[in-house]
Structures are given as C-alpha cells and as structure tokens.
N, C-alpha and C positions, 0 to 999 in steps of 0.2 A: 771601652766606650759602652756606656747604657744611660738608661733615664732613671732619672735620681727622685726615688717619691719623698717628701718631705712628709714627715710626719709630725702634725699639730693635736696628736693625743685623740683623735676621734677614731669609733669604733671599728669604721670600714676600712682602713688606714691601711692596714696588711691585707685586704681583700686584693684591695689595689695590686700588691705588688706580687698576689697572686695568681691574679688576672693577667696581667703582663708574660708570667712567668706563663702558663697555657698557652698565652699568644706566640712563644716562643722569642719574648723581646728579653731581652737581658735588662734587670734593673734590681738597684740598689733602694734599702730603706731607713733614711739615716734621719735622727731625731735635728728638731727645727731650730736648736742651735749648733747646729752644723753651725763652721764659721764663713766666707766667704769664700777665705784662702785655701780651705779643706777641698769643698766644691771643686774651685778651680781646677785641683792639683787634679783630681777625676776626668775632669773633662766629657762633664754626659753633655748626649745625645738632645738630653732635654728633660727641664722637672715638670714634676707633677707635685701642686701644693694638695695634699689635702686639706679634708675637712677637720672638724675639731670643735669641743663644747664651748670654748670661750676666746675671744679676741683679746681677752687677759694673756693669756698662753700664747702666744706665734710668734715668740721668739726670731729669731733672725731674719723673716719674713720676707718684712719690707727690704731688707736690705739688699736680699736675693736679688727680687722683683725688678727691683733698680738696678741693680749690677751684672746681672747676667745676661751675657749676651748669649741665647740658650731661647728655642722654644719653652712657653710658658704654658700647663692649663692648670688653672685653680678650680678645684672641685670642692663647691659649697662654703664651707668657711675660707678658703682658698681664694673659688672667688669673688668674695666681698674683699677681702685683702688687695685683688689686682684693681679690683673698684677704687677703693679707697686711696691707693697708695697713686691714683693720679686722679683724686678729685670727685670722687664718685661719691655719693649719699647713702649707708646703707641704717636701716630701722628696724623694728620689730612687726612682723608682719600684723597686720591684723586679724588674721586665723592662719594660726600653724600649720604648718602642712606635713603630714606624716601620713602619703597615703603614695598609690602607684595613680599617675596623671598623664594625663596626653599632652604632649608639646606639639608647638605648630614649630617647623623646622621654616626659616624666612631665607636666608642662605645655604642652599644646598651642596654646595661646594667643599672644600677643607673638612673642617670636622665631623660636618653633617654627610661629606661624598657620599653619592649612591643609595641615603638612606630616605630618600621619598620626603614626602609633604611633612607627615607625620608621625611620631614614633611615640611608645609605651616609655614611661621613665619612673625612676621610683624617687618622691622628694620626704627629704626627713629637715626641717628646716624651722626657727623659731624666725631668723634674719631673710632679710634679700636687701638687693639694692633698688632704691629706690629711684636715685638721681643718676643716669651714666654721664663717664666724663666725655666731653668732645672728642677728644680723640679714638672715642670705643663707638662700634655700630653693633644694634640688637639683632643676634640672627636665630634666636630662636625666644617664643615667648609662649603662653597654655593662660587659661581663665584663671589660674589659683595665683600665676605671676607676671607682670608684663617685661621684665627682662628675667629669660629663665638661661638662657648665652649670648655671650658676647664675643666679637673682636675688636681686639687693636685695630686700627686704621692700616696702621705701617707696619706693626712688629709683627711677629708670630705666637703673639700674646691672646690666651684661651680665659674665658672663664663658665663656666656651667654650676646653676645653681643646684642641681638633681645629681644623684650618685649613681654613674655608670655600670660600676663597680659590683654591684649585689644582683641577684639572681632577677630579680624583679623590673630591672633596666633589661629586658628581654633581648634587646639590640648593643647593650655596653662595651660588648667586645670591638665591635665597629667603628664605635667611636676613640677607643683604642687604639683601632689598626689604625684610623684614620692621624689622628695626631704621631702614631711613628713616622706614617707619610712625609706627613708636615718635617717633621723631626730630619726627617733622611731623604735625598732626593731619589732614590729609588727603592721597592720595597720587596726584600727576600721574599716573603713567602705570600704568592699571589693566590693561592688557593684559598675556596670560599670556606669557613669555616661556619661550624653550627656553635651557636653559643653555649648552648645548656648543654651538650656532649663533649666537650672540651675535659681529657681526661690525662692524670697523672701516669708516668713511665712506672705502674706499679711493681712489674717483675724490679726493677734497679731500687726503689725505692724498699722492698724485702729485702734485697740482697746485702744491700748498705746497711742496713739496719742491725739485721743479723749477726754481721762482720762487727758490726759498732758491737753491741752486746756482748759477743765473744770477747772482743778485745779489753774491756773493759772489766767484766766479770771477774776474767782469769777462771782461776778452782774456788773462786768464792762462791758461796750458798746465797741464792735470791728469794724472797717472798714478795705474792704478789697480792695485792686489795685486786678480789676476784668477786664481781659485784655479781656477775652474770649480762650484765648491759653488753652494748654493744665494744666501748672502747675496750674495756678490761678485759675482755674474751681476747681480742684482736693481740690487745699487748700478752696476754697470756702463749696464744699460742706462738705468738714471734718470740717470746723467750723460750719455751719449750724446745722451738726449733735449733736454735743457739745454744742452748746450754743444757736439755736434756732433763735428767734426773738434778743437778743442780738447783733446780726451782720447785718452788712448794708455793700452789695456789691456796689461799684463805677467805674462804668465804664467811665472814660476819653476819649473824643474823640480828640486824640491832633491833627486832618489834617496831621496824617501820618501813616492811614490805610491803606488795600488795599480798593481795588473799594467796595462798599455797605456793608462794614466789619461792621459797627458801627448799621444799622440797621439788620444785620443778628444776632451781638452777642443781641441787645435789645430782639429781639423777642423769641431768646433761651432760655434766664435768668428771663424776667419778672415776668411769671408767678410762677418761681420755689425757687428765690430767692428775701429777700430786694433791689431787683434791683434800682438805681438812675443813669443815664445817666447826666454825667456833659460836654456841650459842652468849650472847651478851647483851639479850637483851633487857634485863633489869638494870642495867648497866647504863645503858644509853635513857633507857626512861626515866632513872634514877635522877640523872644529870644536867636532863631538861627540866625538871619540875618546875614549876614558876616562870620559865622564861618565856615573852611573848615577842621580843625582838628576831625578827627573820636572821641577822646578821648574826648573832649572838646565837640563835640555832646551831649556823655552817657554824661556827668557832669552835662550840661545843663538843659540835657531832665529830669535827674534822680531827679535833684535839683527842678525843676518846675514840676514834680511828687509830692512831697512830699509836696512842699508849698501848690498845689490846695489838697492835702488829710487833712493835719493841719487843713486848710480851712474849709473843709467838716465835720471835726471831731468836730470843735468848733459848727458847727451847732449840730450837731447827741449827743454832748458829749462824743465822744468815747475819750477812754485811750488808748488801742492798736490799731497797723498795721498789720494786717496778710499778707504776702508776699509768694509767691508760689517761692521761692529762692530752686534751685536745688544741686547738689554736685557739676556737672559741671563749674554754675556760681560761684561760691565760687573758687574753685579749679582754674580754669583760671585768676581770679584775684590775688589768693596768687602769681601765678607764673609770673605775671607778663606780659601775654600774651595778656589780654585785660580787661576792667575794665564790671563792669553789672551794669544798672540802678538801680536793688533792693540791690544795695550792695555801692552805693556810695551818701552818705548820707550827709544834710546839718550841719553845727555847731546850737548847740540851737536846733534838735530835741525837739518835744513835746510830739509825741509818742513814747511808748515803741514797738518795734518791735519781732513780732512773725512767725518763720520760719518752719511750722510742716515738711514740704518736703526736709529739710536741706542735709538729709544724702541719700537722693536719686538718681537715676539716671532716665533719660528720661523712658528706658524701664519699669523699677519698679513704676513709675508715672502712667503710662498707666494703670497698674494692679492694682492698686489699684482705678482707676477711674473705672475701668470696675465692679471693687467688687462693687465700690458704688452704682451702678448702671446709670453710665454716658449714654448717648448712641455715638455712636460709631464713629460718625459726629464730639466730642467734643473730645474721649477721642485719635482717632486716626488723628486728624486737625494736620498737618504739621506745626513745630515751628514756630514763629514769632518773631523774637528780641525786646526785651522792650521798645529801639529807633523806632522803623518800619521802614517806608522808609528812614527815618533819615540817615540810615548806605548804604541803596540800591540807593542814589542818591550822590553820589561822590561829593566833592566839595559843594560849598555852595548850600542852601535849598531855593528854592521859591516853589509857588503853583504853579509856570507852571512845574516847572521840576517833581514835585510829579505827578501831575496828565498824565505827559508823562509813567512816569514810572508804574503808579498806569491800566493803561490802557495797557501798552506793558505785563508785567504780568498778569494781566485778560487774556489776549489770549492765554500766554504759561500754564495757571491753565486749560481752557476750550480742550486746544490740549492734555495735563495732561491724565486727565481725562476721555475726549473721547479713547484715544488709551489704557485706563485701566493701567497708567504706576502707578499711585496715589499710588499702593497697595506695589509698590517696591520701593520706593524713601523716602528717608528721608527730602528731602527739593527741592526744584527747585521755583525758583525765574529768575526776569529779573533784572541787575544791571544797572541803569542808569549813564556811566562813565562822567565825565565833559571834555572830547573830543570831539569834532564836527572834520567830516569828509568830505569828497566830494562824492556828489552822484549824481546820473541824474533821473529824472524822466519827464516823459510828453515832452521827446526830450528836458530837460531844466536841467543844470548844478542846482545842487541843493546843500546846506551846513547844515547837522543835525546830530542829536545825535548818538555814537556809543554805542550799548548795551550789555551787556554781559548774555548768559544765563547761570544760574549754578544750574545743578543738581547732587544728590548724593546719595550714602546709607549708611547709618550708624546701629548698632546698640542703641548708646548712646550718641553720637558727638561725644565722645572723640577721637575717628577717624572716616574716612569716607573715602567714594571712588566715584571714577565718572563710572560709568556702562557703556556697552557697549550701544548704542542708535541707534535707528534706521535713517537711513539718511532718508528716505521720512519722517519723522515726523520733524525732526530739518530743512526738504527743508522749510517743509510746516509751520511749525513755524515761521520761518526766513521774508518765503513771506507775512503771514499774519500783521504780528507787523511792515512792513515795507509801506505797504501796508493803513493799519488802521490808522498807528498812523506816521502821514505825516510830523513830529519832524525828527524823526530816519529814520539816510541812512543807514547804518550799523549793520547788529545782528552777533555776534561772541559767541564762548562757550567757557566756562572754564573747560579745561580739569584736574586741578590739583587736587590731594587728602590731605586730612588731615593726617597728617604732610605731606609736610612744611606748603601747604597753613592751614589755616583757613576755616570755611564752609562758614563765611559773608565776604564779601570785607573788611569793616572795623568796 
C-alpha cells in the first residue's frame, strides 16, 4: 500500500515523491501511462497527479480520475486535469505566475487542517482554471488567482494550483500530511515535523552505497571526473572508501575555471586522493571555436570529457566512470530544460558508467560529505556547472573573453565573502554577455563588455530566489570590476528567480 505519484513529465515531479518519502509515507512514481489495470493491481492509498508542461502529454489521466476510487490531489497541471475532466474551464492566465504568493486558505479543514487563515506557496503556472465545475467548491484562492484549491463536493477529490512540493511552499509538507490523513483514517506519525530540516538516513544511505560500489566494481580499475565541486568530491570519496587504491581521481583542467581553481583543487586532493592533474586546455578551446549555441557547448564539452577520460582509462586500465551525476541534473534533462555534461554521452562509450549520487539532491550531497568527513571549504564550495565559464561567457569562447570574465568574478567572490554574504547564497557569479556597450573613462568615450551579476538562494536549485541585497555592496561591486578589469563598461544584476528564469544563463 502507498500513494501512487503520476508523473506528467514536469520538473517537480520527483520532488514529490521525495517529499513523501521524508514524511515517512511510502509511495511509488510511475509514468502517466500507467494503465488502469496496472494501478489497480497496486492498490495505493491514493494518487497524486502532478504537474507537467503540456496537456498534450497526460496520457492516461483522465482515465484515472474517472476510474479510481482512490483519494485524488492534482497539483498544477494535475489540477486543471481534475477541473476539466468534470466540466471545468481552464485558460491562459493573463500574467504568468512564477513567483512565491500568499493564498487565503477558505476551508480549513482537510488539506488545509490546522494550517491557519493563510499560507506562503510557491506558483509556477502559465494555465489555471477559470470556470469550476458544480460539483467542486473553492477552498482556497490569493490576488494572482481566484481558484488556487479546490474540492470535490462528495469525493475525496483535491486539486491545488501552487506546488507544495519545493522548498519555497514553506508549509508543503503539511499539506502532505494532510492529504495522507485524508488518504487513511488514522495517522502513524503524529509528531510535529519541521519542513525545511526534514533529513535523509545518511549513515544507511553510505553504507548502501559503498556495498553497491564494491559489489559492482569487483578488482576492476575506476576513474573518476574529479571537478573539485561539491558532487564529485562526495562520489570521489564514497569510492575511495569502497574500493581504495582501485580508483584514480582526474582532474581536467579545460581553460574554463575560475581564476587559481585548478591549482587550489590540486592542492586539496593530492595528498587525500589518486590524484592525476591532466592539463587540456587547448583542447577544450580548440573545440569550441565558433560555437555560440549553449547546447552545442555541453555536447562539446561533455563529448571531449569523456574522449580525454577513455584516454586516461586506457593508460590506468580502468573499466568504469564514477560520475558525481545528481537528481537535479538527470531530472532537467528528462524535461527538457537543459542538457548536463555527465549525462550526454558519446556513441562507442568504452566505459561503463557509475552514478552512486543519482537519486540525490544538492542538500542531501552536502550531508553526506559532511558524514564523510569532507571539510567544510569542499562540502559547502558553491556550484560550478560541468561547462564552467563555457555557459558564463555568452556567445562564442576565446581566452580573452574567459579571462575577462574569470577576473570580473574573482572580485564579486572577494566582495562575497568580505561582506559574509557566502553563508546565505547558493551561487553568485559574473556572466560575461556578448554585448559591448558605450562607456567613458579617462574623459575618453570607450566601447566594452556588458556584465551581468547573478546571485541567489536556493535550497536545492530546483528553485531559487534573488535576495534582498545591499546597495553599497553591489555600488562597490559594480565600481570595482569596472574599474579592474578595463574590458567592461557596464555591470548590471539579474533580478530573476527560478522559475521562469534558470540559475545559469545558458
């Protein structure tokens, strides 16, 4: 017995059934043409439709909806589907809504139990419904939407247009518990739980791991893409542990790190790991020449990743790739939102590829580097994309535009830092755009680079937010990088949050 998440291909999709999974609810996540008869044979507790980018896609849906006698909650494209599939109107909003919003909670009761007037929610949404059917009453609605939940009259039919599920529904877990409630008439675990400290059984999840690695390994030789980041450290040393002398970490220096990245990660790892420093970067810049396609980037980058590891592997004799591949990177590729270097792979692989960190997210990453005994430099180092500058220099890639960018960022990491903001921010970076503008300096008309700064907080990327920031520090930013690095007339910020935007440019 569990609750059955339907998946209709949207991004939060597996959040869900992560969320669940902290709540201690058992549930399954089966794609939405699951057939009827499949379900059945299951016998959950009760689905959950999610969301999803198109009504093109929702496969067996309706069919569900209609046929299961099974508590129901549709979240976001979900539920316009329970709308529609008894008569409801749904349209295209007339401003999108991709922001955290206040709902007014109308019935208290059921989904909403015990959660007050009013709650924080996160909506990512182009659709709502516009029209409810008779048989649905609105119990919850906010200024951006006049039905943001609904119920059935009779059934134990849900629908919420806002996504529980992400960091940013501050209260999601609740409405969670609440619908198991609903689900089961009485409820295992009464205890109050805090949403945001909701954490994985990390000791079992090393231990499993470990054991998976061994078993798999055997006496074969592994190399590992050792970025210095956070994932690749973590999968490093879970292999280490496992397999020992076995593994040989490779650190690639492709000429698109930050500034002294390449010698701070050597000096980290040397002594702790197989460490081998392979320099390639004529190699990688070679390869980009010309290319201004972001996608066509990762293809590149990820494809000339794996030639120089083949490479490395025929020397060492390894059989596997250990890859520090997260749930995020996976999960943004299925949906089609951007592709990941450890996930776009060339035809004629040699290696077999091993992903321990697969079903992880950022946060859960952290904790278990911390179990290992990472120290805190490594396991809390702010993401780095697999491309590096590659994605932060707009437009085609030389070593002048790297090292403009490579040096405008060094200043906003030192401003970072000095003002103690490092501890609250999930990423902040300078994006180097392929715009030139007009500036003056030295009483002289001058024409240079326009830069974009972008900071944020996240829990886990899966969304993110731009924080409130102090203006003497973005003054002093601004003048520093304008200043220094005598390319760039122009420093602007991006104010935008995850959803719509993305946390990288491209």
């Amino acid at each position: 017995m569990s609750i059955i998440i339907i998946n209709n291909f949207g991004q939060y999709n597996h959040r869900i059934s992560r969320t669940l999974s902290y709540l201690g609810i058992d549930n399954k996540l089966l794609p939405n043409t699951t057939s009827l008869e499949q379900l059945k044979e299951l016998e959950p507790e009760g689905i959950i439709l999610g969301g999803g980018p198109s009504i093109e896609r929702i496969g067996n849906c309706k069919e569900i909806i209609e046929n299961m006698d099974v508590p129901i909650l549709g979240i976001c494209l979900g539920h316009q589907l329970i709308a529609s599939c008894f008569g409801g109107q749904t349209e295209s909003a007339e401003i999108e809504s991709y922001a955290q919003i206040d709902i007014n909670i109308i019935e208290s009761a059921g989904l909403f139990d015990q959660m007050g007037d009013s709650v924080k929610v996160w909506a990512s949404h182009k659709d709502e419904v516009v029209t409810l059917p008779d048989c649905f009453d609105i119990i919850a609605d906010s200024d951006k939407c006049s039905i943001e939940a609904i119920k059935h009259k009779d059934k134990p039919i849900y629908g919420i247009q806002f996504h529980p599920e992400v960091q940013h529904t501050p209260r999601g877990g609740e409405i969670f518990e609440n619908f198991y409630k609903i689900c089961k008439e009485y409820w295992m675990f009464k205890k109050e739980r805090v949403w945001i400290n909701m954490m994985m059984d990390t000791d079992k999840f090393i231990d499993e791991a470990v054991a998976s690695i061994k078993d798999e390994v055997q006496d074969e030789k592994v190399i590992i893409a050792l970025s210095g980041g956070v994932d690749s450290s973590v999968a490093s040393v879970l292999a280490s542990k496992a397999i020992g002398n076995q593994l040989e970490a490779i650190f690639v220096d492709h000429g698109l790190l930050r500034k002294n990245e390449a010698k701070e990660v050597e000096e980290t790892f040397k002594d702790r790991l197989n460490f081998k420093l392979v320099n390639a970067e004529d190699e990688f810049i070679e390869a980009l020449e010309g290319i201004t396609d972001p996608e066509k980037k990762r293809e590149i980058i990820g494809h000339k990743f794996i030639e120089v590891f083949e490479r490395e592997a025929k020397k060492s004799g390894a059989k596997y790739l250990l890859q520090g591949t997260i749930a995020p990177d996976w999960i943004e590729s299925e949906g089609n939102i951007k592709s990941h270097h450890n996930l776009t792979l060339p035809d004629g692989l040699v290696l077999d590829i091993i992903e321990p960190l697969r079903e992880l997210y950022k946060d859960e990453v952290r904790e278990v580097g911390t179990a290992l005994g990472l120290p805190d430099t490594i396991v809390h180092r702010q993401p780095f994309p697999g491309p590096g500058l590659a994605v932060r220099v707009l437009g085609d890639i030389t070593k002048e535009k790297l090292e403009i960018c490579r040096e405008a960022n060094a200043i906003l990491n030192k401003f970072v830092e000095e003002e103690g903001l490092d501890k609250d921010l999930w990423q902040y970076f300078v994006v180097l755009t392929n715009s030139k503008v007009t500036g003056v300096k030295g009483d002289q008309r001058d024409f240079g680079y326009l830069v974009v700064i972008r900071m944020v907080q996240s829990f886990d990327a899966m969304t993110a937010n731009v924080p409130d920031l102090p203006w003497d520090f973005l003054h002093n930013v601004s003048q520093e990088i304008t200043a220094k690095v005598p390319e760039i007339t122009h420093v602007s910020l991006s104010l935008s949050n995850k959803p719509p935007s993305t946390i990288e440019f491209e």
